[in-house]
C-alpha positions, 0 to 999 in steps of 0.5 A, a space after each residue: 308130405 311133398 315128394 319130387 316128380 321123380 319120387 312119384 313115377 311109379 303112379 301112372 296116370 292111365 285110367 283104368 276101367 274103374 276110374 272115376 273122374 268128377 271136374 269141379 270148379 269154384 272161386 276161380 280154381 279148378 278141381 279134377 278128382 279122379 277116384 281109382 278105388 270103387 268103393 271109396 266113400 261118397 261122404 269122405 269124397 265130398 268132404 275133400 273137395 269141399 275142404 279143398 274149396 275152403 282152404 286152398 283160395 285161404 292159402 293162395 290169398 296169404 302165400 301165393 296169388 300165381 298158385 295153379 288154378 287147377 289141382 287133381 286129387 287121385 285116390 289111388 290105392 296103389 299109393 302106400 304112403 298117406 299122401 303126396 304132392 308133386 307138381 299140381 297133383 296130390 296122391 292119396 292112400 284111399 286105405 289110410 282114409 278109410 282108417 281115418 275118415 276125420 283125417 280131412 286135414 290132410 287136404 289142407 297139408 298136401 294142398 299148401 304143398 302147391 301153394 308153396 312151389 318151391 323151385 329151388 333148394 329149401 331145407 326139408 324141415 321147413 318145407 314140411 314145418 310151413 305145411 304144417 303151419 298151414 294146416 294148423 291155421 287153415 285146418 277144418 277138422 283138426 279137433 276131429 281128427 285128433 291133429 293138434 301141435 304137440 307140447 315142447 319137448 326138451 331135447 328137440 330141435 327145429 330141424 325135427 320138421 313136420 309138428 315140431 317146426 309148425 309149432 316153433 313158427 306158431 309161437 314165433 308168428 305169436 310173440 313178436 314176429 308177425 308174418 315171419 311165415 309168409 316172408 320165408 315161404 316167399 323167399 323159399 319160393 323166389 330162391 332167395 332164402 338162406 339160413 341168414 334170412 332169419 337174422 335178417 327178419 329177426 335179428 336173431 339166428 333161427 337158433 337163437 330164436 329156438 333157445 328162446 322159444 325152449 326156454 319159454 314155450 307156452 303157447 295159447 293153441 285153438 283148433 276148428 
């Protein structure tokens, strides 16, 4: 979920006497995890920054070289959402991962959040459907978490964002429009994107594009 720094003010940045805040660096990024929550599980912690060493290089290499080189991650258990994104900080809800411990996709989500940078005006619906997309090619635990992009149902819509979008672009990106992803994440990112642009790309208007893919919606998926 990519929230505005406004949205997120109520999440001081004050340490407390239960913080922790462990610095790690990899690959040229930077990680500062900062945990508020004394009990959050060592195995969970690992696992989050090392999917974050996996995934975010990936995503900066296809999506955006000028990507912040340093990202904090706060366990904050006065978050009630699953997490959020604003800036070059991401914001977990250290009950939803205790709850769902297979859940560590939800780094690969939040962090192409920061990948994406977006500065200007982006439908809602294609910000989150790029994320998603994200997270289902960069995902490292998907199968195990039980994430997967849900079959075509009639009656949705490409604006339905999140899973339902993901896979419209999935089933683009595999039936002749190769790279039809990056392109709208770059002009997103550069404040030049438009509902034209998919005519531009395509030929055909994004809801041209939609009736085609509602009338033949298979699509061959594989999850690590």
């Amino acid at each position: 979920m990519h929230q505005s720094l406004a949205l997120l003010l109520f999440v001081a940045f004050g340490k407390g006497p239960a913080d922790s805040t462990q610095t790690i660096a990899r690959h040229g990024y930077t990680l500062e995890f900062c945990n508020r929550q004394p009990d959050f599980d060592t195995a969970t912690r690992r696992r989050m920054i090392d999917a974050f060493f996996t995934v975010y290089p990936a995503e900066a290499r296809v999506f955006n070289r000028h990507t912040a080189r340093k990202v904090v991650f706060l366990i904050d258990p006065g978050y009630d959402g699953v997490a959020a994104t604003s800036g070059d900080s991401t914001y977990f809800n250290p009950r939803w991962l205790k709850s769902h411990p297979e859940d560590i996709d939800v780094v690969t989500h939040e962090v192409m959040h920061i990948v994406q940078a977006y500065r200007y005006p982006v439908p809602g619906w294609l910000v989150e459907g790029i994320a998603d997309y994200a997270r289902y090619v960069y995902g490292v635990n998907n199968h195990a978490g039980g994430w997967k992009l849900p079959d075509y149902k009639p009656g949705e819509h490409y604006t339905n964002a999140y899973r339902v979008t993901a896979r419209f672009l999935a089933w683009l990106e595999k039936n002749g429009h190769r790279g039809i992803v990056v392109s709208l994440d770059k002009a997103a990112r550069a404040g030049t994107y438009s509902p034209t642009l998919w005519t531009d790309l395509t030929g055909k208007t994004v809801d041209e594009l939609w009736q085609d893919y509602s009338q033949h919606p298979d699509l061959e998926l594989t999850y690590r």
